[in-house]
TIKOLVEX-64969 format. One record per residue (C-alpha): residue in three letters; chain; x, y, z. Coordinates in nm, 4 decimals, decimal comma. Example, Ala and Ser with C-alpha at 12.3 -4.5 7.8 and 13.67 -1.06 7.14 Angstrom:
! TIKOLVEX-64969
+------+-----+----------+----------+----------+
: type : mol :        u :        v :        w :
+------+-----+----------+----------+----------+
:  ALA :   A :   1,2300 :  -0,4500 :   0,7800 :
:  SER :   A :   1,3670 :  -0,1060 :   0,7140 :
+------+-----+----------+----------+----------+
//
This chain:
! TIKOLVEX-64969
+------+-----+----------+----------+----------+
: type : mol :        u :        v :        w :
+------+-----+----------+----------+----------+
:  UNK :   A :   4,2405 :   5,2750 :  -0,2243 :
:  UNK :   A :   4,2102 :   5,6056 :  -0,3572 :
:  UNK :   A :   4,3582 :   5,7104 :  -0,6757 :
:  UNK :   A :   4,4338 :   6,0583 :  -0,8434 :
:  UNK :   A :   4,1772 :   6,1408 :  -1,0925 :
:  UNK :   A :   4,3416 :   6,1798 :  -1,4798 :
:  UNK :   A :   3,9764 :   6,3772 :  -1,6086 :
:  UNK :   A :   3,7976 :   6,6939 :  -1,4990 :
:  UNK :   A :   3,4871 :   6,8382 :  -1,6156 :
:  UNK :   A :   3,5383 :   7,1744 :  -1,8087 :
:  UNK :   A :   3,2745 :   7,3771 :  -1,8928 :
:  UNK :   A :   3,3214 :   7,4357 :  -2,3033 :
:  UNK :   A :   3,0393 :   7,6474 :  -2,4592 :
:  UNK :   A :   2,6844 :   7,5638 :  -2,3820 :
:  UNK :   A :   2,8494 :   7,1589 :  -2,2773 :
:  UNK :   A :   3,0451 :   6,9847 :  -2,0708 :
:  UNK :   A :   3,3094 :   6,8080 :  -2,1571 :
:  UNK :   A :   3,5857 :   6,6210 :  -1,9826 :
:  UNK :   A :   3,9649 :   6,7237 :  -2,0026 :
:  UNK :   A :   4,2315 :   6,4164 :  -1,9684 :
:  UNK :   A :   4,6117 :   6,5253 :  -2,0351 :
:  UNK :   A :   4,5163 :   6,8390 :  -2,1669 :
:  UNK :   A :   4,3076 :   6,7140 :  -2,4159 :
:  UNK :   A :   3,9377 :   6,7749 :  -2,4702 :
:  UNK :   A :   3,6662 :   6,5381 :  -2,5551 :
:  UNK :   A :   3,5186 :   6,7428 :  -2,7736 :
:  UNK :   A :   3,3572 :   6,4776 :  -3,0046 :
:  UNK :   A :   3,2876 :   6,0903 :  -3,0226 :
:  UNK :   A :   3,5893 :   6,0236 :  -3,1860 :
:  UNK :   A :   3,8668 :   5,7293 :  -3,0597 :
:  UNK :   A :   4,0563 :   5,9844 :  -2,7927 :
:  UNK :   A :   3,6857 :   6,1314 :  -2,6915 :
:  UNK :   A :   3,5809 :   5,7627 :  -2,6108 :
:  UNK :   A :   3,8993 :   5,6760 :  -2,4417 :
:  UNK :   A :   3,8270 :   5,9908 :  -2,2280 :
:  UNK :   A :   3,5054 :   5,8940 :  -2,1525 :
:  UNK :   A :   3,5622 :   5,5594 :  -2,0467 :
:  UNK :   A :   3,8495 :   5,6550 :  -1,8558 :
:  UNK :   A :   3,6110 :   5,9162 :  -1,6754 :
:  UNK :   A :   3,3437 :   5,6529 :  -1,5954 :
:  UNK :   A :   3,5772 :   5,4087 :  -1,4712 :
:  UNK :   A :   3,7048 :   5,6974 :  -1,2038 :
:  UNK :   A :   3,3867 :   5,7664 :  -1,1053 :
:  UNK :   A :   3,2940 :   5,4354 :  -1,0126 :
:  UNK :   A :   3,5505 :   5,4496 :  -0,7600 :
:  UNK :   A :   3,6245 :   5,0558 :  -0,8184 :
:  UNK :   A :   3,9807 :   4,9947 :  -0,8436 :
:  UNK :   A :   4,1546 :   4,7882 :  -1,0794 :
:  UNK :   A :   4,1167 :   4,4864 :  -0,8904 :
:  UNK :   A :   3,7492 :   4,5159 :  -0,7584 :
:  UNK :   A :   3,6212 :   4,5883 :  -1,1322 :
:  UNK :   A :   3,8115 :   4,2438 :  -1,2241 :
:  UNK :   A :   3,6075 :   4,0661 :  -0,9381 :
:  UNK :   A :   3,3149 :   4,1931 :  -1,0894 :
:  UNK :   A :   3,3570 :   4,1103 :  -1,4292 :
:  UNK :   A :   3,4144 :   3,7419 :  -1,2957 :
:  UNK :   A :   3,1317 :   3,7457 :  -1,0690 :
:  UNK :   A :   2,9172 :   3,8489 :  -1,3593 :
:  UNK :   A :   3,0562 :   3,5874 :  -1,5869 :
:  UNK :   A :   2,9902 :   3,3226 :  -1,3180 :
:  UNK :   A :   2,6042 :   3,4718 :  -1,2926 :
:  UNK :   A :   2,5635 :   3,4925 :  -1,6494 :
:  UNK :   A :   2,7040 :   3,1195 :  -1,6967 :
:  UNK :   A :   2,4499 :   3,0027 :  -1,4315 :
:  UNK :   A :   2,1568 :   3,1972 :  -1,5992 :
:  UNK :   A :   2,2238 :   3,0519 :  -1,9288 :
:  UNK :   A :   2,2203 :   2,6864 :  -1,7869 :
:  UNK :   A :   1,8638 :   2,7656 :  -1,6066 :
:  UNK :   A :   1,7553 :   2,9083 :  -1,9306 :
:  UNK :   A :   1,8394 :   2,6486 :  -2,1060 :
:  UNK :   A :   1,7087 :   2,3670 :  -1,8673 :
:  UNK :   A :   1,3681 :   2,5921 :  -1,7355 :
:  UNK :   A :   1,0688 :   2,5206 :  -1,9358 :
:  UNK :   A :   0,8450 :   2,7843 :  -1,7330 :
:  UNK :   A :   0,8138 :   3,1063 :  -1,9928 :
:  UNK :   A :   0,7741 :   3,3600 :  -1,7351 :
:  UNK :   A :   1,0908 :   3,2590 :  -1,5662 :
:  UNK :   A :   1,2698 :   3,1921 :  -1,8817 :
:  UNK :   A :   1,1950 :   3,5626 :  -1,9990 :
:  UNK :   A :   1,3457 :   3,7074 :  -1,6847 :
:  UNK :   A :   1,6255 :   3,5055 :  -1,6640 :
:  UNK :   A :   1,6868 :   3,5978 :  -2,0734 :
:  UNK :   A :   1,6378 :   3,9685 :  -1,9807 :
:  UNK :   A :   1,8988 :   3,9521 :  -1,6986 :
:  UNK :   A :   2,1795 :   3,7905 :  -1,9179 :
:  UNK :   A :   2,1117 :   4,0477 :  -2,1546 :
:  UNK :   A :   2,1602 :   4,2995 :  -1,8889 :
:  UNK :   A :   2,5001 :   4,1338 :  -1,7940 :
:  UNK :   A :   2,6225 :   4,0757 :  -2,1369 :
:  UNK :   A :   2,5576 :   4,4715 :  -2,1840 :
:  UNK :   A :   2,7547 :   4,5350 :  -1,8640 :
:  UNK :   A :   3,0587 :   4,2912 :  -1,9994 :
:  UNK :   A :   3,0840 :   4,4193 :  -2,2872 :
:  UNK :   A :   3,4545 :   4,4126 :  -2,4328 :
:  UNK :   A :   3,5303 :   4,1515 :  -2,1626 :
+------+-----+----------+----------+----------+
//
């Protein structure tokens, strides 16, 4: 499903910046953030629905990767598995 973009990318100075409702992210304050975010969620092209499925998927993975953590005894494996639920809780983040 395709959906109407709410950001652009404006050229402002030397940067660029992103322009949602007429309003410029111009630093990294609360509506700058909400810009931003709102700008990387467009791109991803995911829509409302698909980036729910993913959260859950990763929840699932991450719950399974803590369990074989917590039962694996081999170092090597544990260290990877660790590495990869840090990588998902990065990616959940606010979920």
């Amino acid at each position: 499903m395709m959906f109407e973009r709410l950001t652009q990318e404006r050229w402002i100075g030397d940067r660029k910046r992103w322009v949602a409702f007429d309003a410029i992210c111009l630093d990294d304050g609360i509506v700058g953030k909400a810009i931003n975010r709102l700008a990387a969620y467009e791109d991803s092209g995911l829509s409302p629905e698909e980036v729910h499925k993913l959260v859950k998927v990763l929840k699932q993975a991450r719950e399974s990767l803590q369990a074989a953590w917590e039962d694996e005894g081999s170092t090597t494996v544990g260290k990877q598995i660790l590495e990869t639920i840090k990588a998902i809780d990065e990616l959940l983040k606010g979920e």
